[in-house]
N, CA, C and O atoms as a MOPAC input file, in Angstrom:
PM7 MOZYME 1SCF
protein

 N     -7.98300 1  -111.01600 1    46.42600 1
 C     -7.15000 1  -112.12800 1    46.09700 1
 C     -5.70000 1  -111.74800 1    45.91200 1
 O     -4.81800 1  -112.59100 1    46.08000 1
 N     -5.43000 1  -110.50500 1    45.57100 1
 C     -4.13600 1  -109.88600 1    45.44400 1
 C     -3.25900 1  -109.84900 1    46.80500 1
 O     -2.04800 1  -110.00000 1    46.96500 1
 N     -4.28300 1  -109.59900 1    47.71300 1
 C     -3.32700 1  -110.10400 1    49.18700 1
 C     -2.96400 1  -111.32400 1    49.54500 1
 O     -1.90800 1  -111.62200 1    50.10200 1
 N     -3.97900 1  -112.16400 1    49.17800 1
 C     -3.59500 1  -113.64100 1    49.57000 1
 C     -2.43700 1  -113.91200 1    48.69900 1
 O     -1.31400 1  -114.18200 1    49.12500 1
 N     -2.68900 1  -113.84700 1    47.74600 1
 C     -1.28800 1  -114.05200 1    46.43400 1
 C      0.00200 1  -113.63000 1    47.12100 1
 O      0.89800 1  -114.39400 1    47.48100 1
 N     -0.02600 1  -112.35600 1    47.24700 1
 C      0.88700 1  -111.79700 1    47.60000 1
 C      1.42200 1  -112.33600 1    49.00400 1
 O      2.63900 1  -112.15000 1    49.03500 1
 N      1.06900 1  -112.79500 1    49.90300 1
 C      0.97100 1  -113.14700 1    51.09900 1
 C      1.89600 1  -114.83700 1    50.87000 1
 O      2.74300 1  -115.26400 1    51.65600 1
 N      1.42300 1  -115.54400 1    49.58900 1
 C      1.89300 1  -116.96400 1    49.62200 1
 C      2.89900 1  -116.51100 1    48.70600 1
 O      3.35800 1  -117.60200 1    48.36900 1
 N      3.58000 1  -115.63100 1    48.05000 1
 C      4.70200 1  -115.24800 1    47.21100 1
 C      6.04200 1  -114.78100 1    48.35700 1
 O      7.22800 1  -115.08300 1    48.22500 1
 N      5.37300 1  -113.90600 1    49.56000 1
 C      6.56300 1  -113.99400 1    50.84300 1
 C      6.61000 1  -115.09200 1    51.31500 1
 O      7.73400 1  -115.59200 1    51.33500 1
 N      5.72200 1  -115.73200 1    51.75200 1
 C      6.08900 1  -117.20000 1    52.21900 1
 C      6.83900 1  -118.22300 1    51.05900 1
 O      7.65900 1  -119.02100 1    51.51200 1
 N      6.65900 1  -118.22500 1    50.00600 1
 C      7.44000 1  -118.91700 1    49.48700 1
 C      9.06600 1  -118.04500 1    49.22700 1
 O     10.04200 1  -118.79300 1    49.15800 1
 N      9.22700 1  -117.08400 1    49.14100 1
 C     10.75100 1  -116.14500 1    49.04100 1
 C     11.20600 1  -116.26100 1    50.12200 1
 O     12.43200 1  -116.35500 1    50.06100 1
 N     10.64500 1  -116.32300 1    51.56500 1
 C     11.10900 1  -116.47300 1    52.72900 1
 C     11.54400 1  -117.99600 1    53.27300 1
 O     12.14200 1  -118.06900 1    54.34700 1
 N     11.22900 1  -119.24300 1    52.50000 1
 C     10.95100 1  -120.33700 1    52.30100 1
 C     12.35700 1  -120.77100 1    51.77500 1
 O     13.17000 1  -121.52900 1    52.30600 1
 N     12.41700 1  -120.21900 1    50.81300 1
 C     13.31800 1  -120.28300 1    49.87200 1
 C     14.58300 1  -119.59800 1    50.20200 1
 O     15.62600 1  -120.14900 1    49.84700 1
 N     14.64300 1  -118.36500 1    50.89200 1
 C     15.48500 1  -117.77700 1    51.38600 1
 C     16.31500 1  -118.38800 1    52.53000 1
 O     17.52700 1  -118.36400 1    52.74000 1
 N     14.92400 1  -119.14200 1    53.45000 1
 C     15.89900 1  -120.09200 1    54.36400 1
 C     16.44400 1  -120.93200 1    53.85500 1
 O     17.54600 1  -121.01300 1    54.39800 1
 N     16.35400 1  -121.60000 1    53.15400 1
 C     16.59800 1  -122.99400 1    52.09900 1
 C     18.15300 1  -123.03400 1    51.86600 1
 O     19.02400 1  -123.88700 1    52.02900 1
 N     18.10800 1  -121.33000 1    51.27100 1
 C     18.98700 1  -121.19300 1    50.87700 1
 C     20.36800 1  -120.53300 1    52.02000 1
 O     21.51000 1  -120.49500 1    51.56200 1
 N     20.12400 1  -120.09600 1    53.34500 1
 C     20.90600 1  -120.38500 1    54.09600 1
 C     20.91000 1  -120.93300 1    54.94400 1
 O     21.09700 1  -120.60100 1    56.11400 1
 N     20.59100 1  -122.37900 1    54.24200 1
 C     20.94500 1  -123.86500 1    55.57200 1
 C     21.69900 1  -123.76000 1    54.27900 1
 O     22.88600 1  -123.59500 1    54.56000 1
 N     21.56300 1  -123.77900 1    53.32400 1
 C     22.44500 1  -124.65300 1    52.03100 1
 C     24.04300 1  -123.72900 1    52.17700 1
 O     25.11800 1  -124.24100 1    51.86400 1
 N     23.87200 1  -122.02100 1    52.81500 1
 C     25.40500 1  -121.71600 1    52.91000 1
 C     25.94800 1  -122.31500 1    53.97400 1
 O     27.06600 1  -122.83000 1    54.00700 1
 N     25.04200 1  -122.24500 1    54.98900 1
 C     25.58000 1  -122.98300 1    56.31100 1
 C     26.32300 1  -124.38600 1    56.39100 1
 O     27.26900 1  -124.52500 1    57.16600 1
 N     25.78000 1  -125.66000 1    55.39300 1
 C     26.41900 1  -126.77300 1    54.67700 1
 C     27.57400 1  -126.69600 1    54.26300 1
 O     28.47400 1  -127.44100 1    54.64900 1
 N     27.77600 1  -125.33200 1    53.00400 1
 C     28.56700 1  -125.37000 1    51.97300 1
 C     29.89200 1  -124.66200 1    53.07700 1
 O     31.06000 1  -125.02000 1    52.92800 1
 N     29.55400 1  -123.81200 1    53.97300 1
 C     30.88500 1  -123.20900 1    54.92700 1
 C     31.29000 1  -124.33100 1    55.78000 1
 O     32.44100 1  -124.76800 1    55.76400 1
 N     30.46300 1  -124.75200 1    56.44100 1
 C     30.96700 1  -126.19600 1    56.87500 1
 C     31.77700 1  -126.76200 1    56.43200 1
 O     32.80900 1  -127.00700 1    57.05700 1
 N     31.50500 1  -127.25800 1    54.86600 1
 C     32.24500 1  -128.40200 1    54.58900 1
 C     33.73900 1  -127.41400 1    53.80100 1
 O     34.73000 1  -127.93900 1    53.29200 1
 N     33.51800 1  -126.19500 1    53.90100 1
 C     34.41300 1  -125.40800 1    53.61500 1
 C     35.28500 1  -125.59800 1    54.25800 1
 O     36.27100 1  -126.24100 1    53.89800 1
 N     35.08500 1  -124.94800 1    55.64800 1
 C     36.00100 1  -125.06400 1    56.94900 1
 C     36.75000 1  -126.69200 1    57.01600 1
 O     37.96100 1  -126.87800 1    57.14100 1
 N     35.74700 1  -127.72700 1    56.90300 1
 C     36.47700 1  -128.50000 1    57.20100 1
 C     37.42600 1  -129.18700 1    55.34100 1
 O     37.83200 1  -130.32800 1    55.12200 1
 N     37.46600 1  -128.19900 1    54.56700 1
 C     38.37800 1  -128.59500 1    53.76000 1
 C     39.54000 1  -127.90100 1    54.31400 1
 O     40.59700 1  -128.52300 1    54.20500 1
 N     39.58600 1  -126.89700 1    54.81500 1
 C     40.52400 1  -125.78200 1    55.16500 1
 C     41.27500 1  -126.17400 1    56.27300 1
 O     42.43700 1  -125.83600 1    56.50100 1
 N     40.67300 1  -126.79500 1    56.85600 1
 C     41.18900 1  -127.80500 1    58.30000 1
 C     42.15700 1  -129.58000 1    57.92000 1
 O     43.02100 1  -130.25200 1    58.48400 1
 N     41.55100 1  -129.64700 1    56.98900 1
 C     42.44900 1  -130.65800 1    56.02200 1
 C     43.55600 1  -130.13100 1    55.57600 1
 O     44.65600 1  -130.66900 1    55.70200 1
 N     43.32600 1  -128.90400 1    54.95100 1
 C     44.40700 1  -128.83800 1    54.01500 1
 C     45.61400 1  -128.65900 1    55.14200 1
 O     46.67400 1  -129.27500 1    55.03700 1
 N     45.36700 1  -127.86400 1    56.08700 1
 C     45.99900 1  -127.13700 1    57.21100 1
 C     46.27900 1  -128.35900 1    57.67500 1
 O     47.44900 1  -128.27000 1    57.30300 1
 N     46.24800 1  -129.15900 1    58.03900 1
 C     46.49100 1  -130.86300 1    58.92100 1
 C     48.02100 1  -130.85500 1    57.66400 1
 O     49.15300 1  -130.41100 1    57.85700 1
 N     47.35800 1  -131.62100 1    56.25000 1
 C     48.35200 1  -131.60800 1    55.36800 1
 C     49.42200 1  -131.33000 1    55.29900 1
 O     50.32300 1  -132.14900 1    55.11800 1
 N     49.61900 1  -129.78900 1    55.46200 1
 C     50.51900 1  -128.80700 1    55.49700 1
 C     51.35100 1  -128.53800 1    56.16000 1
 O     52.34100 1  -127.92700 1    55.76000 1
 N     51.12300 1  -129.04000 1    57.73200 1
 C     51.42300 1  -129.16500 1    58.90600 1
 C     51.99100 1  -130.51900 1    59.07500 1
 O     53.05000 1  -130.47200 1    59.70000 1
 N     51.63900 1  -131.69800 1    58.72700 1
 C     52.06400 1  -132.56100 1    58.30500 1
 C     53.63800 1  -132.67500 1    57.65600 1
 O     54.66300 1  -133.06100 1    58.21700 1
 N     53.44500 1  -132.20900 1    56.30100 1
 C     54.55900 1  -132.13800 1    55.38000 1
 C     55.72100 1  -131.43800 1    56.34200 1
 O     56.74500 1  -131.98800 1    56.74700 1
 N     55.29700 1  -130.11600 1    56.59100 1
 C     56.02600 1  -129.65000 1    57.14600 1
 C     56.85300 1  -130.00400 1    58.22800 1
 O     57.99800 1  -129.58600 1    58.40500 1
 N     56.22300 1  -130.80400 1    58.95900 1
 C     56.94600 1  -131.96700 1    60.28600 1
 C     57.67600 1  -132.61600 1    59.14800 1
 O     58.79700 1  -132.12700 1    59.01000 1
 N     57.45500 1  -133.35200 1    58.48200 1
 C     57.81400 1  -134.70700 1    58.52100 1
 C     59.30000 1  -134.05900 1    57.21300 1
 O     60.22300 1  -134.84700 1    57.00100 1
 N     59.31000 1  -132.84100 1    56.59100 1
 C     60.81900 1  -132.35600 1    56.06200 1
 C     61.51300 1  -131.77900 1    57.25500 1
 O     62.71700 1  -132.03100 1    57.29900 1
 N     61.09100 1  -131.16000 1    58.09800 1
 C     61.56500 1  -130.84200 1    59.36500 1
 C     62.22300 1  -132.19300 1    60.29000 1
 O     63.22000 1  -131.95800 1    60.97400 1
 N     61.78800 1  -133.23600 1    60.28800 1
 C     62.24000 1  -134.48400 1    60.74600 1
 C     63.62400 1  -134.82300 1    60.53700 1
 O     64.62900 1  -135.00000 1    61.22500 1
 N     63.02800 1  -134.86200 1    58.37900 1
 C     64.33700 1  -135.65500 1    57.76900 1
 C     65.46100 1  -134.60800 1    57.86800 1
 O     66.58600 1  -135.04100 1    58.11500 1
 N     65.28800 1  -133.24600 1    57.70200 1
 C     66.35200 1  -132.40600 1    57.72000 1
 C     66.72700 1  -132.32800 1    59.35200 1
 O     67.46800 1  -131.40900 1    59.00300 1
 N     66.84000 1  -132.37900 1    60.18500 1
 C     67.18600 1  -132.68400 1    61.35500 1
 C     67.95800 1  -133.66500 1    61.40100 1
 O     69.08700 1  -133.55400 1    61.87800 1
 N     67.48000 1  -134.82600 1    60.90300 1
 C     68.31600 1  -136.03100 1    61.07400 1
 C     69.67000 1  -136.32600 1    60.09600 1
 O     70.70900 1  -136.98600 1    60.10100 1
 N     68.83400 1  -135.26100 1    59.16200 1
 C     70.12100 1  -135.17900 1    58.00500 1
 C     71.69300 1  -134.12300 1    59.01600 1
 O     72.84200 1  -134.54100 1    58.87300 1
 N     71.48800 1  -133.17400 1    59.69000 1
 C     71.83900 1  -132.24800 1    60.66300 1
 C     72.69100 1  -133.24600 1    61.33000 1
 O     73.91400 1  -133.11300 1    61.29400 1
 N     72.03600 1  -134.41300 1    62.04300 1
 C     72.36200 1  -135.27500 1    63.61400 1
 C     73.30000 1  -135.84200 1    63.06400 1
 O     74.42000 1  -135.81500 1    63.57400 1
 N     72.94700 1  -136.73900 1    61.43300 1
 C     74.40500 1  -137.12800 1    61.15500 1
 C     75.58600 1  -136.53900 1    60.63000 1
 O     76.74100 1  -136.84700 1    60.92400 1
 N     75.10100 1  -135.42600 1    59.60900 1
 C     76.47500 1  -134.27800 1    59.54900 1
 C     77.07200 1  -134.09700 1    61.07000 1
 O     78.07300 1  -134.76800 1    61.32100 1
 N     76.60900 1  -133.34400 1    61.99100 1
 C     77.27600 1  -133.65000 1    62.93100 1
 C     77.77900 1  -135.10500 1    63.91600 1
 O     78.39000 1  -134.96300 1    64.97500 1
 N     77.43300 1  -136.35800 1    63.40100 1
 C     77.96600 1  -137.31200 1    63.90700 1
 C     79.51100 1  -137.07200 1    63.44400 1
 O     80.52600 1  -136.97900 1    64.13400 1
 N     79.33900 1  -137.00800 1    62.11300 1
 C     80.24000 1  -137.14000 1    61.42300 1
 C     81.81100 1  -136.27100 1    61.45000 1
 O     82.97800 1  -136.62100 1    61.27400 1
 N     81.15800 1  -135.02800 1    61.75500 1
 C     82.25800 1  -133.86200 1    62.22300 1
 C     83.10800 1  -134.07300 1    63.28300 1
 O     84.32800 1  -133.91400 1    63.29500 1
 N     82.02300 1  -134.63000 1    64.62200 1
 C     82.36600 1  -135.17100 1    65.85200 1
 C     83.67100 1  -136.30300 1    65.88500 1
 O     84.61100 1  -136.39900 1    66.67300 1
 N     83.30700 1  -137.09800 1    64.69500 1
 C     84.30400 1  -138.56600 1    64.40700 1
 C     85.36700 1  -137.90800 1    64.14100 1
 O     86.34500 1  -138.21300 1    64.82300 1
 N     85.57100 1  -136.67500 1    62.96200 1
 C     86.73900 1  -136.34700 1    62.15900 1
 C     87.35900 1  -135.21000 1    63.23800 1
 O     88.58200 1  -135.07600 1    63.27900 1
 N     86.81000 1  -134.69000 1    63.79500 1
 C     87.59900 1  -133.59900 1    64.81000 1
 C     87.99000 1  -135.07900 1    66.43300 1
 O     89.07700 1  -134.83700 1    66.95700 1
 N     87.61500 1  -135.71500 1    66.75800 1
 C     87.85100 1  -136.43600 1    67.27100 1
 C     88.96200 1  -137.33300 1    66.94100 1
 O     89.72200 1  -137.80400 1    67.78700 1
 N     89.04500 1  -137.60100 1    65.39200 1
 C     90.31100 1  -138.29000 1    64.79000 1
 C     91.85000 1  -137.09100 1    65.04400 1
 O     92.99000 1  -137.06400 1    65.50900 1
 N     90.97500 1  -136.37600 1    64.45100 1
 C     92.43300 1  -135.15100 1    64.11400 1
 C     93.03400 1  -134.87300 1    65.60900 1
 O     94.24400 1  -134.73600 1    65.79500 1
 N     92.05500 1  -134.80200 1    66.66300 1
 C     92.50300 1  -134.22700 1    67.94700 1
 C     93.12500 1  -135.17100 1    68.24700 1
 O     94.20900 1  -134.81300 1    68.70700 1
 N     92.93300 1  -136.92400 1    68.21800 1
 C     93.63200 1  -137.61300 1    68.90200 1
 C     95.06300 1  -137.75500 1    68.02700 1
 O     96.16200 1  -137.95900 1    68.54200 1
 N     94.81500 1  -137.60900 1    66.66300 1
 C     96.65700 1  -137.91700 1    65.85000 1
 C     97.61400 1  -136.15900 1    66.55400 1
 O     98.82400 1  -135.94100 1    66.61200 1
 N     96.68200 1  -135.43700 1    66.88000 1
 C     97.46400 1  -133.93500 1    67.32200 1
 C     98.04700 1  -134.50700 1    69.07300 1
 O     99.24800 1  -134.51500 1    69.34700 1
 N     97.07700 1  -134.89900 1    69.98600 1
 C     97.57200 1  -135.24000 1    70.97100 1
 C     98.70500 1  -136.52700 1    70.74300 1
 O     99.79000 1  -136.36400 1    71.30200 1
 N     98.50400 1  -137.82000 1    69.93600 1
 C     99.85800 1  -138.61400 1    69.52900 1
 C    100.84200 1  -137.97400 1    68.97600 1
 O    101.91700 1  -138.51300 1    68.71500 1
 N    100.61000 1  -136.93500 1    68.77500 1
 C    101.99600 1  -136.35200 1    68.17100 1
 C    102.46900 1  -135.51800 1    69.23400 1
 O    103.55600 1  -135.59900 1    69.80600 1
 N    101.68200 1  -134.83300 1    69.40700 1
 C    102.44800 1  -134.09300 1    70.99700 1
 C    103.20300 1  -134.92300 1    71.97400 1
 O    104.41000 1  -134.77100 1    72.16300 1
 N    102.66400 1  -135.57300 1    72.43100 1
 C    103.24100 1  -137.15800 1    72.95700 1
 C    104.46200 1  -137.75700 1    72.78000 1
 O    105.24200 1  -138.21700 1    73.61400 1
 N    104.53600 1  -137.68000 1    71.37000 1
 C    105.72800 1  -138.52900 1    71.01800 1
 C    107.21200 1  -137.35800 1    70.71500 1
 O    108.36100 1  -137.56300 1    70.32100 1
 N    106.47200 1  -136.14900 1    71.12300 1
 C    107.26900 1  -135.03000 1    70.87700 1
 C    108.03900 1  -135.11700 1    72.51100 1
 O    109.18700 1  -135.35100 1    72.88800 1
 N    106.96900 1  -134.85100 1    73.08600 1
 C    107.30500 1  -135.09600 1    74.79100 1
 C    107.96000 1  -135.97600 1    75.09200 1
 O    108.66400 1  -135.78700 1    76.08300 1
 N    108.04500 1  -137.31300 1    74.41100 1
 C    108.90100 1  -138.33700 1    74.82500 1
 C    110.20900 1  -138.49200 1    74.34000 1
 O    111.17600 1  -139.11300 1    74.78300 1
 N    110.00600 1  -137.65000 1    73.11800 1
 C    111.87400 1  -137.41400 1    71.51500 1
 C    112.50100 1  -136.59900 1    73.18500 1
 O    113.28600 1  -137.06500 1    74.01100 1
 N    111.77200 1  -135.26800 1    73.17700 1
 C    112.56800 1  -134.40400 1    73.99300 1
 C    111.98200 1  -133.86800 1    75.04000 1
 O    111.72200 1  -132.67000 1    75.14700 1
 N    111.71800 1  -134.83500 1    75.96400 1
 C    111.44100 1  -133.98300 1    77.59100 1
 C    112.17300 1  -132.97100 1    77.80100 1
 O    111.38800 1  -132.04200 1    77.98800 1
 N    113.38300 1  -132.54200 1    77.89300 1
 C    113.76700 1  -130.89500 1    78.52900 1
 C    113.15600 1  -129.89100 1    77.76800 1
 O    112.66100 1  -128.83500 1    78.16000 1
 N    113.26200 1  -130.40100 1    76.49000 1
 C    113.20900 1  -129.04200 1    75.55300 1
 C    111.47200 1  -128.64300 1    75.69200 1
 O    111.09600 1  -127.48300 1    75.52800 1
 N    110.51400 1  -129.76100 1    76.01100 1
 C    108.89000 1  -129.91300 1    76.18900 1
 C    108.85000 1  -129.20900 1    77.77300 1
 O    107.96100 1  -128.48600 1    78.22300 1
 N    109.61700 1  -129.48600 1    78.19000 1
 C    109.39800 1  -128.50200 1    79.79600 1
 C    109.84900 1  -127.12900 1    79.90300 1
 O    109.07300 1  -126.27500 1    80.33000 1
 N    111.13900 1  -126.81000 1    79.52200 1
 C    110.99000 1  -125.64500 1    79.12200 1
 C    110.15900 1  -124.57900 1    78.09100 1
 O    110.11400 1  -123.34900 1    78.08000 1
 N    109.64300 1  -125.41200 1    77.39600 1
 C    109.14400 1  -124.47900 1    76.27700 1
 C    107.90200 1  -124.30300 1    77.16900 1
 O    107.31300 1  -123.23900 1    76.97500 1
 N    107.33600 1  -125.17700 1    78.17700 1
 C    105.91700 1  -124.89500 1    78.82300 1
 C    106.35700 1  -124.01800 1    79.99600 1
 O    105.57600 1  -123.17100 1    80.42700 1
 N    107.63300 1  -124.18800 1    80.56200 1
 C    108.07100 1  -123.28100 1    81.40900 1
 C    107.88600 1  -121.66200 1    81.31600 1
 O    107.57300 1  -120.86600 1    82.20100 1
 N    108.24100 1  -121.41400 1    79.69400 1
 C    108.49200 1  -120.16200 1    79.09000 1
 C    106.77400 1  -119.94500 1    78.90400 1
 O    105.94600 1  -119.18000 1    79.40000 1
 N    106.74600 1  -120.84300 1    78.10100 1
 C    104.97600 1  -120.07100 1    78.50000 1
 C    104.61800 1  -119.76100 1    79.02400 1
 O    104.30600 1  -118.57900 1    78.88000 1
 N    104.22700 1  -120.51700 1    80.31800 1
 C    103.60900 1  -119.91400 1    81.65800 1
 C    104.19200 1  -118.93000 1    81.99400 1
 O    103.36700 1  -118.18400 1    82.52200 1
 N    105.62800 1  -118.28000 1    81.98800 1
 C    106.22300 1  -117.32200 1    82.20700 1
 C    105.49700 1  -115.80200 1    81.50900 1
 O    105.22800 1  -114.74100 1    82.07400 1
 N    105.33700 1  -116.19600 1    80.15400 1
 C    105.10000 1  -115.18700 1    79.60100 1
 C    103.21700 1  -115.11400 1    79.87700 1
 O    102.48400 1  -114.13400 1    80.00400 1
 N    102.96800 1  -116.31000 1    79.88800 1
 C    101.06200 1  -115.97200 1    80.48100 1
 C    100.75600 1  -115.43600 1    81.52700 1
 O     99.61100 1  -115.00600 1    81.66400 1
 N    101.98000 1  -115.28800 1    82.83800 1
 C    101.68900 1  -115.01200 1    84.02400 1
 C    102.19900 1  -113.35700 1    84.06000 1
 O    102.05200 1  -112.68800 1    85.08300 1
 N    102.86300 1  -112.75000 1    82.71400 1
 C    103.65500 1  -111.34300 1    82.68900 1
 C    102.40100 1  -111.08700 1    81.99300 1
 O    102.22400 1  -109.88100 1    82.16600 1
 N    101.45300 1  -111.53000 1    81.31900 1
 C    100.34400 1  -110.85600 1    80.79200 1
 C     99.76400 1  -110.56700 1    81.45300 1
 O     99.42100 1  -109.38700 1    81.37400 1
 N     99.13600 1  -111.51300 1    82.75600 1
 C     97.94500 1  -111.00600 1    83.36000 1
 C     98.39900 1  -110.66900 1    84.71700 1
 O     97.61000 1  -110.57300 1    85.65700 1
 N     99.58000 1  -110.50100 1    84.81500 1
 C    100.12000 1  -109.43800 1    85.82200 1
 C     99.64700 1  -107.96000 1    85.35600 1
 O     99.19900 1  -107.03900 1    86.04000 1
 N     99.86200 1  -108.02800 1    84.14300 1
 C     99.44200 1  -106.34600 1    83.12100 1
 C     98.28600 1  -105.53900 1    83.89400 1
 O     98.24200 1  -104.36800 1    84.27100 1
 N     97.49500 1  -106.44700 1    83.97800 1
 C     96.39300 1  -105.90800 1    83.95000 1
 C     96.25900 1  -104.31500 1    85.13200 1
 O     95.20500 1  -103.68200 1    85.19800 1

């Protein structure tokens, strides 16, 4: 009787043993798919501050674009109205430039 005993004591440990890894097989499952959530989440967040800081970016640079666009056009109205006070003195002074840009890269 000690064999039979013994015989239904492996079958039940072996019983039990499977039992018990369907029950890890469940518990990693639903592991993985917490880990796959969290990772979605994360990935998520991460887009969506990546978005706003971008757009925060698009309009700082709208904005730069407007003010260097202002300044360049009051720099070109002023050049302008310089060119128009004194045409000779605006042609020569570009005269002399080119003079001296064309003795530079004669240098070479």
């Amino acid at each position: 009787m000690a064999v039979g005993n013994d015989n239904s004591n492996k079958k039940t440990d072996s019983g039990r043993l499977e039992a018990d890894i369907e029950q890890l097989k469940k518990d990693l499952k639903k592991l993985n798919e917490t880990l796959v959530g969290i990772g979605r989440e994360g990935l998520d967040a991460v887009q969506t501050e990546g978005a706003a800081r971008l757009e925060a970016l698009r309009k700082e640079a709208d904005d730069l674009a407007k003010r260097l666009k202002s300044k360049g056009q009051s720099q070109y109205d002023a050049l302008e109205a310089q060119v128009q006070d004194k045409p000779l003195l605006t042609l020569m002074a570009a005269f002399g430039l080119g003079l001296i840009i064309s003795r530079l890269i004669d240098r070479r």
